[in-house]
Z-matrix of the N, CA and C atoms (Angstrom, degrees):
N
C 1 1.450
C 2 1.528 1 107.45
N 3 1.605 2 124.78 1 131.40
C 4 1.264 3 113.21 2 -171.47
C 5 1.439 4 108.08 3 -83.44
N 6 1.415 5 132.11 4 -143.46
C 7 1.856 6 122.86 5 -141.60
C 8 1.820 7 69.33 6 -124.32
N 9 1.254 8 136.33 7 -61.68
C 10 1.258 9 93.08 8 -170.53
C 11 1.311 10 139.57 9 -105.20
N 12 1.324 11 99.41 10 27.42
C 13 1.537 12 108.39 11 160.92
C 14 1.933 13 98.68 12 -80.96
N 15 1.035 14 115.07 13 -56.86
C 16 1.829 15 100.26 14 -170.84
C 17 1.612 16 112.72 15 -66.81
N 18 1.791 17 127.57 16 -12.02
C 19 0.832 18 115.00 17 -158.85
C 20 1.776 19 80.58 18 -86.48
N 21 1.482 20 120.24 19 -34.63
C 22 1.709 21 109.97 20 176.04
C 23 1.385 22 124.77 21 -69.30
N 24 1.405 23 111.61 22 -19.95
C 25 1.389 24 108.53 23 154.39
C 26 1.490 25 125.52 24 -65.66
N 27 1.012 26 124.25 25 -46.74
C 28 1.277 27 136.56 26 -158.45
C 29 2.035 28 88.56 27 -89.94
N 30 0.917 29 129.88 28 -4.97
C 31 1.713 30 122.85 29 167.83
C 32 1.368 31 87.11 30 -94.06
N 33 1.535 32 133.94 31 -72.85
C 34 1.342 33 134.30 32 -173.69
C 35 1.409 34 102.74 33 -40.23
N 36 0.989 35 146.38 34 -21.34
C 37 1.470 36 123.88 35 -170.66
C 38 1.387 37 98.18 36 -98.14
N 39 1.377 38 109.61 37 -38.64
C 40 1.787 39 108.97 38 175.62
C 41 1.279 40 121.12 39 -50.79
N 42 1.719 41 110.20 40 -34.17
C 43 1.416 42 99.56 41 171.59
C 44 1.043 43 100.19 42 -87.65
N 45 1.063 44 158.27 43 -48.03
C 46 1.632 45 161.08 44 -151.32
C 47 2.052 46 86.01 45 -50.64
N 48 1.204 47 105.79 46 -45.03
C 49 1.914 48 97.94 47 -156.77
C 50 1.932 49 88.17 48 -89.67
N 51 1.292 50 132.35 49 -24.13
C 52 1.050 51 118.48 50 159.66
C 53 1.234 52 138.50 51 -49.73
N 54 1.826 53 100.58 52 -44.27
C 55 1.778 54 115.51 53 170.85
C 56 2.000 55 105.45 54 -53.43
N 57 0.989 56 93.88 55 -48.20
C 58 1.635 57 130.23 56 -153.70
C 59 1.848 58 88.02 57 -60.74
N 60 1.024 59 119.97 58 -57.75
C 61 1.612 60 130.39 59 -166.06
C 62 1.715 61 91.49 60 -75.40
N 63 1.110 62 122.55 61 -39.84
C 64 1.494 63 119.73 62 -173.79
C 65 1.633 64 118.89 63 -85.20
N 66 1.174 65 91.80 64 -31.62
C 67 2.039 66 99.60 65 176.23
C 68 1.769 67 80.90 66 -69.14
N 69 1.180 68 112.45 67 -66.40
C 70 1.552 69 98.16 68 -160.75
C 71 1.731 70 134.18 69 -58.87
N 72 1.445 71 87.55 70 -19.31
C 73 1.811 72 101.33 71 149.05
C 74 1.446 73 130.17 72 -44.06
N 75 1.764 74 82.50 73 -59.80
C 76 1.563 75 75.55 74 -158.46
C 77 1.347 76 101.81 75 -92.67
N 78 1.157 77 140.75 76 18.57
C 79 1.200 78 143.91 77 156.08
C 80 1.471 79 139.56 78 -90.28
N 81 1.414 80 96.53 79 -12.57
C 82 1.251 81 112.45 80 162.16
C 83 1.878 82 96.04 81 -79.91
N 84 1.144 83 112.84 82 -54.14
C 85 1.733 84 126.24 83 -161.78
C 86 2.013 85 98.88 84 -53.19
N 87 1.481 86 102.45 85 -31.54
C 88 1.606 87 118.39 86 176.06
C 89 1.156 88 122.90 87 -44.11
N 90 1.597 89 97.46 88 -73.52
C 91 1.255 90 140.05 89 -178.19
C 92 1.908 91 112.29 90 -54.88
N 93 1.786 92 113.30 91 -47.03
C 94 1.475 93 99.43 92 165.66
C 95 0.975 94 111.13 93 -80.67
N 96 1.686 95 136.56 94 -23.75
C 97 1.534 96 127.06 95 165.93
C 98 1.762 97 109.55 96 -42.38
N 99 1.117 98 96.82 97 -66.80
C 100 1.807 99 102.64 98 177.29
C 101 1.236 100 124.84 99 -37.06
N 102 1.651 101 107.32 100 -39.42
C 103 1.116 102 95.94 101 169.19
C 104 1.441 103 147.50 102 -93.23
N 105 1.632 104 90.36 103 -1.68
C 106 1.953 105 99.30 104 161.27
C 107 0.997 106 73.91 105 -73.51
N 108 1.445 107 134.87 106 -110.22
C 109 1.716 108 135.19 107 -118.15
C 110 1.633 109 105.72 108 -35.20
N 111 1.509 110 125.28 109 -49.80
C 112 1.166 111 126.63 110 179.94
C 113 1.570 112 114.87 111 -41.30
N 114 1.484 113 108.25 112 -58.28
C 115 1.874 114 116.70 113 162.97
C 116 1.645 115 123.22 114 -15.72
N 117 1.859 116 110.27 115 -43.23
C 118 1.205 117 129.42 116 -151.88
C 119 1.399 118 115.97 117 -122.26
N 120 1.486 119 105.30 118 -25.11
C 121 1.594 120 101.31 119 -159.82
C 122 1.688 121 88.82 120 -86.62
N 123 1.364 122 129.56 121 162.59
C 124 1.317 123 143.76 122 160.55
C 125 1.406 124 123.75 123 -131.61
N 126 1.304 125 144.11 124 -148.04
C 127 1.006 126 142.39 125 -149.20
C 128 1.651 127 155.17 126 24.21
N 129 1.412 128 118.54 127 -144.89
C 130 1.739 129 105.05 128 164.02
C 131 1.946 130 94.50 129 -95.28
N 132 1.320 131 117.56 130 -23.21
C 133 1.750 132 89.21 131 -179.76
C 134 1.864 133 104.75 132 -73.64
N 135 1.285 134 96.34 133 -21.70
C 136 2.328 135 76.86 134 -171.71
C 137 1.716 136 89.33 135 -87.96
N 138 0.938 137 135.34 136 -7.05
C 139 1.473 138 125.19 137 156.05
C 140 1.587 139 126.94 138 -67.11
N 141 1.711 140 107.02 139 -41.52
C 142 1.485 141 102.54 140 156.32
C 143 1.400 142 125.69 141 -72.56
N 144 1.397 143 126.32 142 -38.11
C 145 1.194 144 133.50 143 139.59
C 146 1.787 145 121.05 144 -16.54
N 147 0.864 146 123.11 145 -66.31
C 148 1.465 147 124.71 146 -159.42
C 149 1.533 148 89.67 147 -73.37
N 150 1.588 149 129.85 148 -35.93
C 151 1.278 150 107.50 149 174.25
C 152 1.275 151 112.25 150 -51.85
N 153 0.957 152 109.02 151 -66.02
C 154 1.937 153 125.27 152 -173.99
C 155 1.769 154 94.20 153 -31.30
N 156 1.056 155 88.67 154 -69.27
C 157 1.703 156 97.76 155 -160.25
C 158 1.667 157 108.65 156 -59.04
N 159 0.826 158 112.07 157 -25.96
C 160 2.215 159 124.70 158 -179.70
C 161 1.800 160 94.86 159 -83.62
N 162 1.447 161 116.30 160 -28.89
C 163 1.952 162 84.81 161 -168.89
C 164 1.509 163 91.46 162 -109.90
N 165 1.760 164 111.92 163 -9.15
C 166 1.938 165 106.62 164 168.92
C 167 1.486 166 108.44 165 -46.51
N 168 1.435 167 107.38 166 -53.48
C 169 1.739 168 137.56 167 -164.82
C 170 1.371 169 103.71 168 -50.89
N 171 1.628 170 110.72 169 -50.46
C 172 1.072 171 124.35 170 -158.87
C 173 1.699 172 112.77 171 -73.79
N 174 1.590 173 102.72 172 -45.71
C 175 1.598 174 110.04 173 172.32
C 176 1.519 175 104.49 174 -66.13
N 177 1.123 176 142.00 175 -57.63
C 178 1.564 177 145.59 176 178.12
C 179 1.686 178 85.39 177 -41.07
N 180 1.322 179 141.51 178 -63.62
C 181 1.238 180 108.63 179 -153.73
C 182 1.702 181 107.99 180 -99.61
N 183 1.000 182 113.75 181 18.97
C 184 1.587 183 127.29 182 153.19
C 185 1.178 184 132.73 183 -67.15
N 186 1.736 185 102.89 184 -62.24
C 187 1.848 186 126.09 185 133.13
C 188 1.705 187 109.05 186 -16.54
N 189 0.945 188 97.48 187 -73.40
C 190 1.961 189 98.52 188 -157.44
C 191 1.717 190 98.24 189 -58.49
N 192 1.761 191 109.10 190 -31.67
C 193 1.644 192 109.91 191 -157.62
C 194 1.918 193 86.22 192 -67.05
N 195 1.244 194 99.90 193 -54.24
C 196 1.711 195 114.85 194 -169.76
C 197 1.808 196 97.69 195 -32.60
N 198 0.911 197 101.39 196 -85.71
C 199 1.942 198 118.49 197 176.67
C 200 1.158 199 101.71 198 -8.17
N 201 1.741 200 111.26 199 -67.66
C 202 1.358 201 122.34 200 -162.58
C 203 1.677 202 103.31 201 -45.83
N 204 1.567 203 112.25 202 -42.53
C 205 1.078 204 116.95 203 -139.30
C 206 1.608 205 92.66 204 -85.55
N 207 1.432 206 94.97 205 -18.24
C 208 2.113 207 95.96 206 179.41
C 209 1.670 208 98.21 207 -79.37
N 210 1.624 209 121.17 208 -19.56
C 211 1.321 210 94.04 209 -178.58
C 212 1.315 211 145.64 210 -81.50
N 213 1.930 212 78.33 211 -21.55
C 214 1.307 213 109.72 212 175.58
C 215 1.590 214 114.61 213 -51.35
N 216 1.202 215 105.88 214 -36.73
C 217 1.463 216 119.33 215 -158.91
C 218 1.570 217 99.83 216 -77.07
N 219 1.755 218 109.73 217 -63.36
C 220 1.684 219 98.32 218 169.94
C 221 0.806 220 136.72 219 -46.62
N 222 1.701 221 112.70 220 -10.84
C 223 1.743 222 107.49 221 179.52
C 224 1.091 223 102.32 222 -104.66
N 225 1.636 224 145.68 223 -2.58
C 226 1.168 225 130.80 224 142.99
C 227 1.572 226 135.91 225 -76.40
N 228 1.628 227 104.24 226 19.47
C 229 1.438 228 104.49 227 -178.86
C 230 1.794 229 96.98 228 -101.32
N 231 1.375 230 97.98 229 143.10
C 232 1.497 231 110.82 230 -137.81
C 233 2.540 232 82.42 231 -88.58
N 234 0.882 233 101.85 232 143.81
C 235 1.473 234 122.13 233 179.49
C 236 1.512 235 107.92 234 -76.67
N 237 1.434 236 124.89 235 94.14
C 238 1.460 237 121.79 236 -174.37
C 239 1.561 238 115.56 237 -124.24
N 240 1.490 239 105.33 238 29.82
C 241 1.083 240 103.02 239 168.79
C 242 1.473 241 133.41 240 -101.91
């Protein structure tokens, strides 16, 4: 692999684990927010709500699985320089 194809891989992956460390922040940080409000909120709006808020959750941690799955991959591309 020549120097600047790995040196753009090897930035792309740096951000890739930067995105990756921060989606998973704030989704953890989401997720215990959600779950006070969930504790408290009642009615038909925290019932339309909880949809919203259960398939938001759900794509964010689809996102993070995806990433993983790009990092996995750059770190199995083999170093031939």
């Amino acid at each position: 692999m020549d120097n600047s194809r790995k040196t753009a891989l090897l930035a792309y992956q740096t951000a890739l684990n930067q995105y990756y460390l921060i989606l998973s922040e704030e989704l953890e940080f989401l997720d215990t927010a959600w779950r006070s409000l969930d504790e408290v909120f009642q009615g038909s709006a925290a019932e339309e709500f909880t949809g919203f808020w259960t398939r938001t959750l759900a794509e964010m941690e689809d996102s993070r699985l995806e990433v993983q799955k790009i990092l996995n991959f750059l770190q199995e591309i083999p170093d031939k320089s």
